[in-house]
C-alpha positions in Angstrom: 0.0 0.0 0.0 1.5 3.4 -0.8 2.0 6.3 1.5 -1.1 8.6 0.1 -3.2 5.1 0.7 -1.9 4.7 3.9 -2.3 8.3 5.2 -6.1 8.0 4.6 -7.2 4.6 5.1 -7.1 1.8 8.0 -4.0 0.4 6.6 -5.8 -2.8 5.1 -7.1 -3.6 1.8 -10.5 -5.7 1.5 -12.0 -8.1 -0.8 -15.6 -8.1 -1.2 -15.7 -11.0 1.3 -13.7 -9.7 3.8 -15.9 -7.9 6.7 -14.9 -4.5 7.6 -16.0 -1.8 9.8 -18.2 0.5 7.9 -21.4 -0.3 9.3 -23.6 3.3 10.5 -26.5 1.6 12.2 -28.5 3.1 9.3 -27.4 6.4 9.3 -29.8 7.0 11.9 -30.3 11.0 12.2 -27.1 11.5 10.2 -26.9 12.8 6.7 -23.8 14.4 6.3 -22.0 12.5 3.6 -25.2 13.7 1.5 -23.8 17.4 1.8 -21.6 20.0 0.7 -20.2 17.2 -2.3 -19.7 19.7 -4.6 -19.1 17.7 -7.7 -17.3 14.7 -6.2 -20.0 12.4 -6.6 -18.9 11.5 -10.2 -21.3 9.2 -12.0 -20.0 6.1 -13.7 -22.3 4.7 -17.2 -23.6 2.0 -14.1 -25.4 4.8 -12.4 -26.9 6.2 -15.5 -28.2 3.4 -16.4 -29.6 2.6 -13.1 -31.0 6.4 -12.6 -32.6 6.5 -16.4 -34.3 3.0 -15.9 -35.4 3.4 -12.7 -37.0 7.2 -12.8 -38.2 6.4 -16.3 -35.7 9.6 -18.0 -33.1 10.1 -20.8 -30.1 11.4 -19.5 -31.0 14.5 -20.8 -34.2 14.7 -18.5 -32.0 14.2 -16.0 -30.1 17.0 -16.3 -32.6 19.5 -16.0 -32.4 19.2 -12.4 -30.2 16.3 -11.0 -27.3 15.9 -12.7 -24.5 17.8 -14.4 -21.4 17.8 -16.2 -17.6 18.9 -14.9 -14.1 18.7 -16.2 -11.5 16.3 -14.5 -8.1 16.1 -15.8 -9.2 16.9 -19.1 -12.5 14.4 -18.9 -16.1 15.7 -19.2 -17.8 13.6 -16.4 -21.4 14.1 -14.9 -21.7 14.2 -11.4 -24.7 14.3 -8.9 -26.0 18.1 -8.6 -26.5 19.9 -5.4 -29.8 21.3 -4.3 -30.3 25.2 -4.9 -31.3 26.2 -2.0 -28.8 24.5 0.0 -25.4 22.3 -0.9 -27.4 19.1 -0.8 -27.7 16.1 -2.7 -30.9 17.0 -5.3 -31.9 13.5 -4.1 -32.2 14.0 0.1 -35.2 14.2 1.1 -37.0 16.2 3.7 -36.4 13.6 6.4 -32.8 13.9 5.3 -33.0 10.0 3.8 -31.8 9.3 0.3 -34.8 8.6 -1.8 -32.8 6.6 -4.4 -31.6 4.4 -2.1 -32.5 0.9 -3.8 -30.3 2.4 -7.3 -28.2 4.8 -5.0 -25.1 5.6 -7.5 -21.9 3.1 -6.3 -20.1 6.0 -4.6 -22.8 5.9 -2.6 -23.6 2.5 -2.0 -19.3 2.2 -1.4 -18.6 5.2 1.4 -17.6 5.4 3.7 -15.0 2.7 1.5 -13.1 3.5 -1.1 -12.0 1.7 -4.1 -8.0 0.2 -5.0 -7.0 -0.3 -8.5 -4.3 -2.2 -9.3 -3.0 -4.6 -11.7 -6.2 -5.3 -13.3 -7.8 -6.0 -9.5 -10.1 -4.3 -7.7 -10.1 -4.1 -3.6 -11.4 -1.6 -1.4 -10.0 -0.1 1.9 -12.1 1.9 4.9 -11.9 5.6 4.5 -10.8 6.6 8.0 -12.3 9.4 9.4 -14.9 10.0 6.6 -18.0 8.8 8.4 -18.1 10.4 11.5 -20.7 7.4 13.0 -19.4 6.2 16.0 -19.0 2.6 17.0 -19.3 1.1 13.7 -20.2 -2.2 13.0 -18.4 -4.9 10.8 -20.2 -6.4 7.8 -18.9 -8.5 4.8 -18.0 -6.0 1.9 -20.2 -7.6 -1.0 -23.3 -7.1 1.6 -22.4 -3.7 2.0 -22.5 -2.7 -1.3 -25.9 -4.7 -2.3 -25.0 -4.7 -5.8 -26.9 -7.8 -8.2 -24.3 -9.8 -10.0 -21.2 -8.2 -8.3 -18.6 -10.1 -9.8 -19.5 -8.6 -13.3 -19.6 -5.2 -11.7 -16.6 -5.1 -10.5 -15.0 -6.8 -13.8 -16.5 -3.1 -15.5 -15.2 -0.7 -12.5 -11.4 -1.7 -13.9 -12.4 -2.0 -17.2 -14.0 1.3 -16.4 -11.0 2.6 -14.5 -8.6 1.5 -17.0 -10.1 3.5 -20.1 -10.8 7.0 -18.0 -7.1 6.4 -16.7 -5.8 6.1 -20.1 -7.8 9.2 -21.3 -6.3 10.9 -18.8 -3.2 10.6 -19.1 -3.7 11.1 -22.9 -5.4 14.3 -22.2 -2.6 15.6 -20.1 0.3 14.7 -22.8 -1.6 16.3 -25.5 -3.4 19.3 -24.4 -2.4 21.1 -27.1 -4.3 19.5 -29.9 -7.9 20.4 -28.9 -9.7 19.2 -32.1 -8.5 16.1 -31.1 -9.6 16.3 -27.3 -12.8 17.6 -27.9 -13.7 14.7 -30.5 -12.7 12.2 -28.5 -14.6 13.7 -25.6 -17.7 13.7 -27.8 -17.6 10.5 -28.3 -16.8 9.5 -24.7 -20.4 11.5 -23.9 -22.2 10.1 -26.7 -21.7 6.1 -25.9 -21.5 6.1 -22.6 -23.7 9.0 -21.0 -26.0 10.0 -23.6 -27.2 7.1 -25.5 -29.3 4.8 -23.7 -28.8 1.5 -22.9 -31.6 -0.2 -24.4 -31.0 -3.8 -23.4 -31.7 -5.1 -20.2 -28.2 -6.8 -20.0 -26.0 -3.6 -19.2 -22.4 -5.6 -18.5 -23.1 -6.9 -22.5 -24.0 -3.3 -23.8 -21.4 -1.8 -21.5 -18.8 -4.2 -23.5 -19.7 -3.2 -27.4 -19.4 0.5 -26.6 -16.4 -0.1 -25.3 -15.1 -2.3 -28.3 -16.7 0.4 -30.1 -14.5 3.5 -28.3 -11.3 1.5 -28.5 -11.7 1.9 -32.8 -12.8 5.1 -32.7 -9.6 6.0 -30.6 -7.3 3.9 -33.3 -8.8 5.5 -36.1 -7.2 8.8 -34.5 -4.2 7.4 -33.9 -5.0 6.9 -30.4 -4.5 2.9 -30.2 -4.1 0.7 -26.8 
């Protein structure tokens, strides 16, 4: 584990059968991690799907009110919006309870965890002093998360991580050519965020967009 992963975390890292301590006893009264986010609670093509299916709207609906785009590193990501009136999720209720809980976005479902990338493996490690719940309770990781089919949902977070990684990193050795960037960010949008995913099999669609981004980037030049 490196010294940045060290400095923030329990020192451990966690498969998603391993128990940890991250349980809040429901959150009871507490809804803090819900606020002041600014525009850290990045959406992943997982959560749009989930949010469009589920509420019944495009993407585009969507951002009317919910959801909205920012820059990172070069990336055009959309990210949970916070309310108007106050720098709160747009989905807390007035009880202060998330009322998207059962298709909650996986930043959600994962804090207070985070997530480890390495080698093609995913594992996760406990966020230390993120939650500020006392007394937490341990439960097994893949419970935690209550994701259907977790094996094939973690397989996409790497394959997920390893493509916005790569534009990344391409983005910040080439800023210069910005026909290039801005095509390529188009693109990006336009298969994974603002098309939807018409098939009830995401992981399936998930994987022909991506075969479909990988010769879109070699026909600029920009091959794996």
């Amino acid at each position: 584990m490196d010294k940045d992963l060290l400095e923030i975390s329990d020192g451990k890292l966690y498969g998603n059968n391993d128990m940890a301590k991250v349980s809040c006893h429901d959150c009871a009264g507490c809804s803090s991690c819900c606020r002041d986010m600014g525009e850290s609670i990045w959406l992943d093509p997982y959560d749009i799907f989930q949010l469009t299916r589920n509420f019944g709207k495009t993407m585009e609906e969507l951002l009317a009110k919910e959801v909205e785009f920012h820059v990172e590193d070069g990336l055009i990501l959309p990210n949970i919006k916070m309310a108007e009136v106050e720098p709160k999720c747009s989905f807390l209720n007035e009880e202060g309870r998330c009322s998207i809980h059962a298709f909650r976005p996986g930043l959600c479902r994962l804090f207070p965890l985070g997530r480890n990338f390495e080698d093609g493996k995913l594992t996760y490690f406990v966020l230390k002093e993120a939650c500020p719940a006392p007394n937490k309770s341990k439960v097994k990781i893949s419970k935690w998360l209550g994701v259907p089919n977790l094996k094939s949902y973690e397989k996409f977070l790497v394959e997920w991580h390893g493509l916005t990684k790569r534009l990344r990193s391409y983005y910040a050795e080439h800023a210069e050519e910005e026909a290039v960037l801005k095509a390529i960010n188009m693109k990006f949008l336009q298969l994974f965020y603002l098309t939807a995913y018409s098939e009830d099999d995401f992981y399936q669609e998930f994987d022909k967009r991506t075969k479909e981004m990988e010769l879109f980037l070699c026909s600029l030049g920009v091959c794996q």
